[in-house]
N, C-alpha and C positions, 0 to 999 in steps of 0.2 A: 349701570356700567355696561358698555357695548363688549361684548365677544367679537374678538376678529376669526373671522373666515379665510382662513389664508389654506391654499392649496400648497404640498411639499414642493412643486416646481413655482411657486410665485415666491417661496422664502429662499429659493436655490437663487433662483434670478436676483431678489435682491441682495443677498449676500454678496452675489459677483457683483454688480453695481458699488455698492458701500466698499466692497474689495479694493474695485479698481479705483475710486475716489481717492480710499483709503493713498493708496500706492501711489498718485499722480499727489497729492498733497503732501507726503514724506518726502518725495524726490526733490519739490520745489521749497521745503523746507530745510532737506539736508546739503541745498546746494545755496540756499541764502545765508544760513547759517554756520553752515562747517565749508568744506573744500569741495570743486566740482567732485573731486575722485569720491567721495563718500556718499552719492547719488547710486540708487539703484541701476539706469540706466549705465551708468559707469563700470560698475561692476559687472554684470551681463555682457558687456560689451568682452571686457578683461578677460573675463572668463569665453568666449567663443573664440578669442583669439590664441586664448593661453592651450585652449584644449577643445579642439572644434568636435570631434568628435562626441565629448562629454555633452557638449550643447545637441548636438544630431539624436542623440540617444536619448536625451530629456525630452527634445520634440515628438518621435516615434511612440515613447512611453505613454508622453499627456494627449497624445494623436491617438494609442488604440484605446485609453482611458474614451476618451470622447468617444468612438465612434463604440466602445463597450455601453457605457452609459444611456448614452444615445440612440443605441438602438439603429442605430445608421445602417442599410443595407445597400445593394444595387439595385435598381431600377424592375428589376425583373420579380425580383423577392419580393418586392414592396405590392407592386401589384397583383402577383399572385397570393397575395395574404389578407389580401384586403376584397377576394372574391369566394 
């Protein structure tokens, strides 16, 4: 039986892959199946309309998430850390 070698960033990366599959095949399922409005896309929409704000602040959130995560810096930090 083979062991797999999977690095924690190559099981992160696929999960988002399989995520977003996941996500694009519910929405084309729940809009052949049920009513446009019960499409993911529909809803996200509703809700940026209903309450823009609330959408600004989920963005800001998963935006300093990322750049937490990530390790993201400015161009300066980056090069000074790597001498």
């Amino acid at each position: 039986m083979k062991k797999w070698n999977f690095k924690p960033n190559q099981i992160t990366a696929i999960l988002i892959v399989f995520g977003g599959i996941f996500f694009v095949l519910y929405d084309m399922f729940a809009f052949y199946f049920f009513t446009p409005e019960d499409t993911i896309s529909y809803v996200v929409n509703e809700w940026a309309w209903a309450n823009p704000l609330g959408i600004f602040i989920a963005g800001c959130v998963l935006g300093g998430l990322t750049v937490h995560f990530l390790s993201w810096a400015p161009l300066e930090k980056q090069v000074n850390k790597n001498e």
